[in-house]
C-alpha positions in Angstrom: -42.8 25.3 -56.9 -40.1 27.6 -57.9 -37.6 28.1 -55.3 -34.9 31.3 -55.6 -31.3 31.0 -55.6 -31.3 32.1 -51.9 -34.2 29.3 -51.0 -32.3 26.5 -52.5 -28.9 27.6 -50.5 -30.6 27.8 -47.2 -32.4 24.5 -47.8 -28.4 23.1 -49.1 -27.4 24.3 -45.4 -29.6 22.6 -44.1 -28.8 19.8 -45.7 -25.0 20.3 -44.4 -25.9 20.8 -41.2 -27.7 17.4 -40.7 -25.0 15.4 -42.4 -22.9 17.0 -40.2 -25.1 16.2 -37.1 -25.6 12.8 -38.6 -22.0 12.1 -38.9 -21.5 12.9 -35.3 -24.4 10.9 -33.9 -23.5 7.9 -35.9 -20.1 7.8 -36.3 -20.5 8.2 -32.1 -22.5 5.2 -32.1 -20.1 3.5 -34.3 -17.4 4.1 -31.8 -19.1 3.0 -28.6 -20.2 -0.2 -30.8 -16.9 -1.3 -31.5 -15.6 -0.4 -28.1 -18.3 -2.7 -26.9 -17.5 -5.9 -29.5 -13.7 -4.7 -28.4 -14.2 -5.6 -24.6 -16.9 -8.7 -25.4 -14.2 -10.2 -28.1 -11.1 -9.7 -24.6 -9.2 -6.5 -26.5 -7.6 -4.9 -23.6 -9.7 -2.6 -21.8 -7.1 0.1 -22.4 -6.9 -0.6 -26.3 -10.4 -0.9 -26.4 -10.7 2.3 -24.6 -7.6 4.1 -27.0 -9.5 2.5 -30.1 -13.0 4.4 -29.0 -11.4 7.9 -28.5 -9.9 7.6 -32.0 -13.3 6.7 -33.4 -14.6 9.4 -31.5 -11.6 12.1 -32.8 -12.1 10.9 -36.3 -16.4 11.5 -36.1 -16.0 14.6 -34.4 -13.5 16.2 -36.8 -15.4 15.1 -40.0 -18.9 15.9 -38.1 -16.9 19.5 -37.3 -15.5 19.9 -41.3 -19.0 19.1 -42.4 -20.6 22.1 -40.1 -17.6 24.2 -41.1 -19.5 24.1 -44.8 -22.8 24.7 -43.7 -21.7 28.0 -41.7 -19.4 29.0 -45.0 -22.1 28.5 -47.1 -24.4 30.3 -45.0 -22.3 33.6 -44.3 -21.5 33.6 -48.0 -24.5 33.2 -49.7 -27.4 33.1 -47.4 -26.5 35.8 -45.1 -23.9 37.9 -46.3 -23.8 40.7 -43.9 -20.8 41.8 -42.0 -22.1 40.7 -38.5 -22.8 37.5 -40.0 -19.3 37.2 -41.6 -17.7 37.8 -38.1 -19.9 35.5 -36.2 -18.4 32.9 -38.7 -15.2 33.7 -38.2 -15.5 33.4 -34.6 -17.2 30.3 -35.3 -14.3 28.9 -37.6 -11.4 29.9 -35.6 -13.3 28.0 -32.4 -14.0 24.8 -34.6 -10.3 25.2 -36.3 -8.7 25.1 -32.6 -11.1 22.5 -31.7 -10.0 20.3 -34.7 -6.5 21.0 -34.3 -6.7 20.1 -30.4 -8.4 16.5 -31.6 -6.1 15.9 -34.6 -3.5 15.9 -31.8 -5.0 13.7 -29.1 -6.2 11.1 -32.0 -2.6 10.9 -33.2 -0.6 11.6 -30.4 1.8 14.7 -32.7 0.7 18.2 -33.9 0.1 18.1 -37.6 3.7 19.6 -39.0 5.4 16.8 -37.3 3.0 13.9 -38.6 5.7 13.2 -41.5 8.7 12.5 -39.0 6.5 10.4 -36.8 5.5 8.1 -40.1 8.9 8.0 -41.1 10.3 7.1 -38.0 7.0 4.1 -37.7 
């Protein structure tokens, strides 16, 4: 069973795109575990609740990165026509806002000012 250089890179998207999947189904069962053992063990409903969208950010940004790679790899290698290189820039500008928009609500301050908010902690 020989597989091409083309083969093998689909099948390796493939594989990026369920890790990615996998990271945000699990790491969103994760979440909504510990916001569960949160409110059984008394945490503050609100903490609880803060805790789980942070869980949440965090699952969706790495699920996001992870899917990021597939498409990449995809336009670059697997498909490498220019409709197929704009459809993943569309696609990575959406996902880049996206991320950035999370980032934000998980820590509460846009990226650039992340350093003044530590050293003021």
């Amino acid at each position: 069973m020989d597989l091409s250089y083309t083969e093998f890179m689909s099948d390796a998207v493939k594989v990026f795109e369920l890790t990615g999947v996998a990271i945000l189904i699990v790491g969103s069962a994760i979440a909504f575990v510990g916001f569960g053992l949160g409110i059984v063990r008394g945490t503050a409903r609100l903490v609880a609740f803060k805790n789980l969208r942070d869980a949440l950010g965090r699952a969706i940004l790495l699920g996001l990165e992870v899917l990021v790679i597939a498409d990449i790899v995809r336009t670059i290698v697997v498909e490498p026509t220019l409709q197929s290189a704009l459809g993943l820039g569309v696609i990575v500008v959406v996902r880049v806002l996206l991320s950035f928009a999370i980032d934000v609500e998980v820590d509460g301050v846009a990226p650039w000012r992340r350093a003044e908010k530590d050293a003021g902690a």
